[in-house]
LODRENZA-13973 format. One line per field, with one value per residue (C-alpha): residue in three letters; z, x, y. Coordinates in steps of 0.25 Angstrom, whole numbers, padded with zeros to 4 digits. Last residue first. Example, Ala and Ser with C-alpha at 12.3 -4.5 7.8 and 13.67 -1.06 7.14 Angstrom:
resn: [SER, ALA];
c3: [0029, 0031];
c1: [0055, 0049];
c2: [-0004, -0018];
***
This chain:
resn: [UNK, UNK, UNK, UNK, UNK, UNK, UNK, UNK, UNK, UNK, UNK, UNK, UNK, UNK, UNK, UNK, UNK, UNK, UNK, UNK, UNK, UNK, UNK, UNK, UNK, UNK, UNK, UNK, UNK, UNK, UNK, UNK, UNK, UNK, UNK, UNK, UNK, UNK, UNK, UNK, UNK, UNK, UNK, UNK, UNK, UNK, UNK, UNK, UNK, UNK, UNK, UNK, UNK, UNK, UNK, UNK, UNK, UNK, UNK, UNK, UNK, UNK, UNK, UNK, UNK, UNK, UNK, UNK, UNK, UNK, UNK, UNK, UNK, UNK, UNK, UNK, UNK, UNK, UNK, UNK, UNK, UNK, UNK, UNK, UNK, UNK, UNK, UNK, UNK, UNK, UNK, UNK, UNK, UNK, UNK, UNK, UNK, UNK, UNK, UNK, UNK, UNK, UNK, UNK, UNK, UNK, UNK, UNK, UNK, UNK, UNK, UNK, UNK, UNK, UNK, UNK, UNK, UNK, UNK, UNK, UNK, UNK, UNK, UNK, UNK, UNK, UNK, UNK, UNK, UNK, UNK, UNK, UNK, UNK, UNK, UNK, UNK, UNK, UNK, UNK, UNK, UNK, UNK, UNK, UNK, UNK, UNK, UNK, UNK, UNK, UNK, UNK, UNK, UNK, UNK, UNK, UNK, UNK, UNK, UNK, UNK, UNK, UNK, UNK, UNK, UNK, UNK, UNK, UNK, UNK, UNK, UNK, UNK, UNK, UNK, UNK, UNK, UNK, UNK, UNK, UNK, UNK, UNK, UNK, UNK, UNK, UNK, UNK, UNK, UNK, UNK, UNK, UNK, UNK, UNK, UNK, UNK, UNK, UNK, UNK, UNK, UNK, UNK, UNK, UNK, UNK, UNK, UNK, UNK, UNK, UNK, UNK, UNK, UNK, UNK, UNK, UNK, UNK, UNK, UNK, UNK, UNK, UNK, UNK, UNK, UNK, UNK, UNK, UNK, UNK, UNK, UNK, UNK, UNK, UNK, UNK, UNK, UNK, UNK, UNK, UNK, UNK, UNK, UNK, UNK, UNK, UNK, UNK, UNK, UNK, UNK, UNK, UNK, UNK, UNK, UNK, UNK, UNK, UNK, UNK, UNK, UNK, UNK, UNK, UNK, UNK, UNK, UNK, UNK, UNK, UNK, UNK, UNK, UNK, UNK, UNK, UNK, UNK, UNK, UNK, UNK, UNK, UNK, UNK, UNK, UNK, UNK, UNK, UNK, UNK, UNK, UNK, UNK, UNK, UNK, UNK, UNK, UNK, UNK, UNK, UNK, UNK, UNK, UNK, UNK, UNK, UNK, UNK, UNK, UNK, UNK, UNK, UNK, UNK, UNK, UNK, UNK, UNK, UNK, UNK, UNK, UNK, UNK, UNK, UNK, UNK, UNK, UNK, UNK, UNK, UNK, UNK, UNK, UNK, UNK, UNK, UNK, UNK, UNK, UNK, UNK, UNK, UNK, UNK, UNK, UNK, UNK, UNK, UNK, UNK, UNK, UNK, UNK, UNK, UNK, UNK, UNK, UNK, UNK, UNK, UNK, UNK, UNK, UNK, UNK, UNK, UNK, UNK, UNK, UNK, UNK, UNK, UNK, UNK, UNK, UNK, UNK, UNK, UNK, UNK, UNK, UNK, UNK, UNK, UNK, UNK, UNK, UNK, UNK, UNK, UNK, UNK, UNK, UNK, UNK, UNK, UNK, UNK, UNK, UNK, UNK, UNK, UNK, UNK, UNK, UNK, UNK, UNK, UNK, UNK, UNK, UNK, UNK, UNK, UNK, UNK, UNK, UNK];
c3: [-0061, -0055, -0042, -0050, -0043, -0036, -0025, -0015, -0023, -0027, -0010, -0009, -0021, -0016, -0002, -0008, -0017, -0004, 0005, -0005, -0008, 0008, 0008, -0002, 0001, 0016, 0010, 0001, 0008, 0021, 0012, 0006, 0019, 0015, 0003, -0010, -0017, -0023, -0012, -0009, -0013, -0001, 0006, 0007, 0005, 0002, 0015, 0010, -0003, 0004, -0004, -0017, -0021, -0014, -0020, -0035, -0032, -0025, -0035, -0033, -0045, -0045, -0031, -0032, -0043, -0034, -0035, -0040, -0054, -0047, -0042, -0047, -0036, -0025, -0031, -0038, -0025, -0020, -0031, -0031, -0043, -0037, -0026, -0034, -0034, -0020, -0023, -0017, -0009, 0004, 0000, 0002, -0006, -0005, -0007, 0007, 0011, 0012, 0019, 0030, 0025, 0023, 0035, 0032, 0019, 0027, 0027, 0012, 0002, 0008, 0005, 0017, 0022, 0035, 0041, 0030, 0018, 0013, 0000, -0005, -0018, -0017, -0033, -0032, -0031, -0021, -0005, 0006, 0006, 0004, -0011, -0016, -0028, -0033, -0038, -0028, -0021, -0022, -0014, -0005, -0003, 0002, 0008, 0019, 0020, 0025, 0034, 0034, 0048, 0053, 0055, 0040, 0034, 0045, 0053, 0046, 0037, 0048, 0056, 0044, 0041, 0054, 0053, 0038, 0046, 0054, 0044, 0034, 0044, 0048, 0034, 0033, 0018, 0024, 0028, 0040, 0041, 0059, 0061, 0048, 0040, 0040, 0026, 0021, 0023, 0036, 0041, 0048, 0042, 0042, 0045, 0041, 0050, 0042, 0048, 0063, 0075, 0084, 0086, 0073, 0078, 0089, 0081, 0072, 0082, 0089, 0074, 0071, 0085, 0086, 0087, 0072, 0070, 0059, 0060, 0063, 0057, 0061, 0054, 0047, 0059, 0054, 0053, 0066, 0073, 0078, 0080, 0086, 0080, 0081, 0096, 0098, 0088, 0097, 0110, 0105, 0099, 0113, 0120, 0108, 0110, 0121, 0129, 0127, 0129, 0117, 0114, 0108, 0096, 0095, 0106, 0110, 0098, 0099, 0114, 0113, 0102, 0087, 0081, 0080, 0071, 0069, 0055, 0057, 0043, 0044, 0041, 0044, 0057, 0060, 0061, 0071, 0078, 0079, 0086, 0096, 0098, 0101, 0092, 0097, 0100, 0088, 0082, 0069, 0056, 0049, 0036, 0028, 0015, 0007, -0004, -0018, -0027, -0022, -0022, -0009, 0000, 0009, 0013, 0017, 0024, 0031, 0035, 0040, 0048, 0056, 0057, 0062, 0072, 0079, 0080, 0073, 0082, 0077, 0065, 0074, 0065, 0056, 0046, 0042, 0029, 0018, 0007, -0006, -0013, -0027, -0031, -0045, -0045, -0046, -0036, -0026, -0026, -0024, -0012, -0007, -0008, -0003, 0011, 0012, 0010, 0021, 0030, 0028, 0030, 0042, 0049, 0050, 0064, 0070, 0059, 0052, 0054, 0063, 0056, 0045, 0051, 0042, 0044, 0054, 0068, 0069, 0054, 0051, 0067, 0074, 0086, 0087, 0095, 0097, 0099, 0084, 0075, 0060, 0062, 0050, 0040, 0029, 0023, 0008, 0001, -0015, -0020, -0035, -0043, -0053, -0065, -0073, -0086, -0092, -0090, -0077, -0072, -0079, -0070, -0058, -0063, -0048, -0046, -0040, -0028, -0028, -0025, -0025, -0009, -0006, -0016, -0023, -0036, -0046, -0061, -0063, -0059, -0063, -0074, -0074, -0087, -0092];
c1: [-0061, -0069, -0072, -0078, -0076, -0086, -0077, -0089, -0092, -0077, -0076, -0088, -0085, -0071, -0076, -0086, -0074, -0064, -0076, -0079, -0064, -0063, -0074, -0070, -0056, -0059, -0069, -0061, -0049, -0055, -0062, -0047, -0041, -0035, -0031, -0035, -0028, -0015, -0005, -0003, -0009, -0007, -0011, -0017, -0009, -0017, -0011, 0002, -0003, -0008, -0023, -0027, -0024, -0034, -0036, -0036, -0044, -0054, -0066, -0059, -0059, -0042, -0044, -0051, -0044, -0030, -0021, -0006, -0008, -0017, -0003, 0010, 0019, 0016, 0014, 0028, 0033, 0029, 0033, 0048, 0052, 0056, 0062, 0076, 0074, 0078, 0093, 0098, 0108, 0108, 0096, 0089, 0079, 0070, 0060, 0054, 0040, 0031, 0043, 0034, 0016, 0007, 0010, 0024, 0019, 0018, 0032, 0032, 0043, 0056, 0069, 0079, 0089, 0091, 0082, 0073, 0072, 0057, 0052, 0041, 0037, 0023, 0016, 0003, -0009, -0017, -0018, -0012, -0002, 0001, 0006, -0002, -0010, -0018, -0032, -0041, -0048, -0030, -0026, -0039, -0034, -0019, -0023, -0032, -0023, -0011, -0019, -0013, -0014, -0026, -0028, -0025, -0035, -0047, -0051, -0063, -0057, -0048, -0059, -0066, -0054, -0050, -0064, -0062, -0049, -0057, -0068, -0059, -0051, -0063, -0069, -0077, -0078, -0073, -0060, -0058, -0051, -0052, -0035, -0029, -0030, -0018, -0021, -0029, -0017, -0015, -0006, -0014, -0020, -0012, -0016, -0004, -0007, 0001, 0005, 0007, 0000, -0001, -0017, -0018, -0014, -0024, -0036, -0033, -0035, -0047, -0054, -0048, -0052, -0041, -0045, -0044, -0030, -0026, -0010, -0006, 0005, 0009, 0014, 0028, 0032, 0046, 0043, 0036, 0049, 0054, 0040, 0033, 0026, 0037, 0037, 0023, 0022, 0035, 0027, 0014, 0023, 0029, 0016, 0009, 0018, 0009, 0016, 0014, 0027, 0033, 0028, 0017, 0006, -0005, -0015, -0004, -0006, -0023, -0025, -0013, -0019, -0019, -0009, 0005, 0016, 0025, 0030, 0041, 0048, 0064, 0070, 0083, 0084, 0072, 0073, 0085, 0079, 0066, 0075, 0082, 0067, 0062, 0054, 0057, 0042, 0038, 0032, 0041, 0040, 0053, 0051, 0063, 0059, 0071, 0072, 0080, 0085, 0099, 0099, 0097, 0110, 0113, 0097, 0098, 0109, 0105, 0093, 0100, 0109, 0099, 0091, 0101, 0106, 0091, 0089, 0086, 0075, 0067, 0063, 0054, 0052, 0055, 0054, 0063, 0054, 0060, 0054, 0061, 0060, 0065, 0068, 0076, 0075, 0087, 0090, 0082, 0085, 0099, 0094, 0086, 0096, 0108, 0098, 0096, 0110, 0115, 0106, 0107, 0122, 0118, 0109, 0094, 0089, 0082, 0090, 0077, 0075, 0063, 0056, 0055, 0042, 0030, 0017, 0013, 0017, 0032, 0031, 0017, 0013, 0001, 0004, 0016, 0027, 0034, 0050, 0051, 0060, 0066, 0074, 0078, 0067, 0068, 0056, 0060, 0049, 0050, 0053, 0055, 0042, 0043, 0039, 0025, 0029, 0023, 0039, 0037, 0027, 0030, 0042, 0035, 0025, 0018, 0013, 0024, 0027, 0015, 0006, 0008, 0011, 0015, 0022, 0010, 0007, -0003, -0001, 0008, -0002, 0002, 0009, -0003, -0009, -0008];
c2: [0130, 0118, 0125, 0137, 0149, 0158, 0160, 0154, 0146, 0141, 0139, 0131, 0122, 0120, 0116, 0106, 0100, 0099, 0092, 0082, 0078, 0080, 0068, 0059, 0061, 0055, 0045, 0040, 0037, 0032, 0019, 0019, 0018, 0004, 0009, 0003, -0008, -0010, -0010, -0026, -0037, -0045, -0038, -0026, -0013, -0001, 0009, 0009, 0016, 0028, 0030, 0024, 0040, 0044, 0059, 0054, 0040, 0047, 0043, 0027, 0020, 0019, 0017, 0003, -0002, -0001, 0009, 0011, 0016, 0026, 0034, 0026, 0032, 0023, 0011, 0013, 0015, 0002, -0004, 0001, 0008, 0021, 0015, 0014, 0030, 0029, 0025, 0012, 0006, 0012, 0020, 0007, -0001, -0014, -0005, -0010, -0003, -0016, -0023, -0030, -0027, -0015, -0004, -0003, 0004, 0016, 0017, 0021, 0015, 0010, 0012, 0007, 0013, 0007, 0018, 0018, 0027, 0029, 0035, 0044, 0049, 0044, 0045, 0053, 0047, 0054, 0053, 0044, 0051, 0065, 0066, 0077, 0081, 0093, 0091, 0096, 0083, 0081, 0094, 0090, 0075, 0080, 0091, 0082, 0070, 0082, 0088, 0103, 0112, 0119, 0134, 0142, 0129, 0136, 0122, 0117, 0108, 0101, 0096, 0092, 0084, 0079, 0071, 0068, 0060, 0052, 0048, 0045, 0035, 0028, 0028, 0014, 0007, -0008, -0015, -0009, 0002, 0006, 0005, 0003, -0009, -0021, -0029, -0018, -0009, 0001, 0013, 0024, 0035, 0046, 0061, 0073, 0085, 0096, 0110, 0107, 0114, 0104, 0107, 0102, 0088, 0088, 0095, 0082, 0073, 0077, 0079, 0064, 0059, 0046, 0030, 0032, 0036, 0043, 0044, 0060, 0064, 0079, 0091, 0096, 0107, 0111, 0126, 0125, 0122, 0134, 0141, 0131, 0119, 0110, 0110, 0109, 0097, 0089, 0093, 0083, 0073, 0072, 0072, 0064, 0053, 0042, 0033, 0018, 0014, 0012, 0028, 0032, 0036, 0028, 0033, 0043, 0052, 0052, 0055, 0065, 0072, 0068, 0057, 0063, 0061, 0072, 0078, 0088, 0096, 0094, 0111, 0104, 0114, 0110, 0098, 0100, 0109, 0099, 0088, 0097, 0105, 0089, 0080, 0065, 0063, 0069, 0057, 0061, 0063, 0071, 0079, 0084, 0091, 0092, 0100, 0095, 0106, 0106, 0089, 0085, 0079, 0092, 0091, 0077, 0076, 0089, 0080, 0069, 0075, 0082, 0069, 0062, 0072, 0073, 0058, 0047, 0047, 0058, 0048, 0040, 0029, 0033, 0046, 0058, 0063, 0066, 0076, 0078, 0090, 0095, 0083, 0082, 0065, 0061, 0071, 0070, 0054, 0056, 0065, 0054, 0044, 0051, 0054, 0040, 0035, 0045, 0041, 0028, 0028, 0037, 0029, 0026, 0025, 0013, 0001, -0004, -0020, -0019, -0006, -0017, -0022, -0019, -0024, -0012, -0006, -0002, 0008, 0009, 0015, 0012, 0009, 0023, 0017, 0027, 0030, 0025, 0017, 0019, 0030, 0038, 0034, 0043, 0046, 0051, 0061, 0064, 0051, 0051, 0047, 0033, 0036, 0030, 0029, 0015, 0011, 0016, 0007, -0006, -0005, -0003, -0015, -0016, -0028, -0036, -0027, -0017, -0024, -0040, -0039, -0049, -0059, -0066, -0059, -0060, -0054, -0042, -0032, -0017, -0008, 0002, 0005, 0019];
***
């Protein structure tokens, strides 16, 4: 099928998506929109850290500014509406949302209770609701985590490494490091009352950070999923240490924790979310764990005034780079469907520059996380800014997966191919 794109030169910024993407063109050559799965719900849209290199406060985008702090009850209420009207056009049999900011601890320990038995009461009967908050921890106390986990509210906490590693980025206005705090908030969720509610740690690549260092730190917390981000960056506004050239510096960091991680016994050590995701697809299944593969995103943001937004991370490419134009106070969520940027999301190889569509990772890469391909003024069709990183990271743990299934077939004397 030939794709529905290039509408001839363009000159408002950014050309891709906006004006070259034929959404319409799209679904008439049958490509369907896909429901949105996972909502992020940005209940307090400020934070008690001041995190240097953070997407939301730190990066081309500035409509924190013009946000009201906490979101409120009308919004509230509208939001959750929304989603569940959403659940059941679609016949959902999950929907994930995440309790995001901001700090979103902040809103409070009764907002949030409220919220989610809002929530819950609201979903269609078929519909489970998988609440997820993300938190620096600082504000996670046992009154705060009673409460989460009397909603059955999965915990994520953001956390850098060790205390050398967490307090070089992330702290306080004042220049106090969080790890303590952050340190205690992972303690209390991995004992016995809480552990059930323990979602895993956040860690944002950092290159000034030991990776091996850093991950025995994270994993030494105990949590179930270490989820590694690489810092937010375009061509237009690289990344620390990407230059413009072939070098690897965040694939050489992160194939160091990999090692690491492969010699630990797999009973002992906790998942890495990059890690499944590229050997679920070296061996032919799928994900949707960004920044990995080409299945469609199903996820949706709700700001604090109500806004519908696409990915935050988009924050990082230019002022309004996530605005729909949308609001739940006004709109339904499926009239986001049809967006371009969501339709860019969705569309898989449809979506990727030439380079990409050539590349022998393609399958695995996916063109990488589609915030991090902007340049302007062109816009999202071009290759990722860490595509260098890409391919040698998947080129390596592809390598390392197929050598590993030839040993263990051997050794079973079955054929890897059967």
């Amino acid at each position: 099928m030939a794709s529905p794109v290039g509408r001839g030169p363009v000159t408002t910024h950014p050309q891709w998506p906006h004006r070259q993407l034929d959404v319409r063109g799209l679904r008439a050559a049958g490509v369907a929109a896909v429901p949105f799965r996972s909502v992020v719900l940005k209940v307090h849209s400020r934070c008690n850290l001041a995190c240097d290199y953070c997407y939301v406060y730190e990066m081309a985008d500035t409509g924190w500014r013009r946000q009201p702090p906490t979101m409120s009850a009308p919004v509230a209420a509208a939001a959750v509406g929304r989603i569940a009207a959403h659940a059941r056009a679609h016949d959902l049999d999950s929907v994930q949302v995440s309790l995001h900011g901001g700090e979103p601890l902040l809103a409070g320990a009764a907002f949030i209770e409220d919220l989610a038995g809002r929530l819950r009461g609201a979903l269609p009967a078929r519909t489970r609701a998988d609440l997820v908050v993300q938190t620096n921890g600082t504000r996670l106390d046992r009154r705060m985590l009673d409460v989460l986990a009397r909603h059955e509210i999965r915990v994520g906490v953001s956390l850098d490494g060790d205390q050398a590693a967490t307090d070089r980025h992330r702290r306080y206005p004042g220049g106090r490091g969080s790890y303590e705090s952050a340190a205690r908030a992972c303690e209390l969720l991995r004992s016995p009352g809480y552990r059930r509610i323990y979602g895993g740690l956040l860690c944002t690549v950092s290159l000034e950070n030991d990776p091996v260092a850093t991950y025995d730190a994270l994993a030494a917390l105990g949590p179930p999923l270490i989820d590694f981000r690489l810092p937010h960056g375009t061509w237009t506004d690289p990344p620390p240490g990407r230059h413009p050239d072939e070098s690897t510096p965040y694939a050489d960091w992160l194939l160091a924790v990999y090692r690491r991680w492969t010699q630990a016994p797999s009973e002992a050590r906790p998942a890495v979310r990059i890690f499944d995701a590229i050997i679920r697809l070296v061996l032919g299944g799928s994900t949707r764990a960004a920044p990995v593969g080409l299945a469609p995103s199903a996820v949706i943001v709700i700001d604090t005034d109500g806004a519908i937004k696409q990915d935050d991370a988009l924050y990082a490419a230019y002022d309004g780079a996530a605005d729909t134009g949308l609001s739940v106070l006004t709109d339904d969520l499926d009239a986001a469907l049809d967006h371009p940027t969501t339709a860019a999301t969705q569309i898989g190889l449809l979506a990727l520059s030439d380079h990409c569509r050539a590349c022998p990772v393609v399958d695995v890469c996916g063109g990488g996380y589609y915030p991090h391909r902007y340049r302007a003024p062109d816009g999202f069709r071009n290759r990722s800014v860490y595509c260098p990183d890409l391919l040698a990271l998947i080129s390596t743990i592809q390598d390392h997966v197929r050598t590993e299934v030839r040993r263990l077939s051997a050794e079973r004397g079955t054929d890897p191919a059967g």
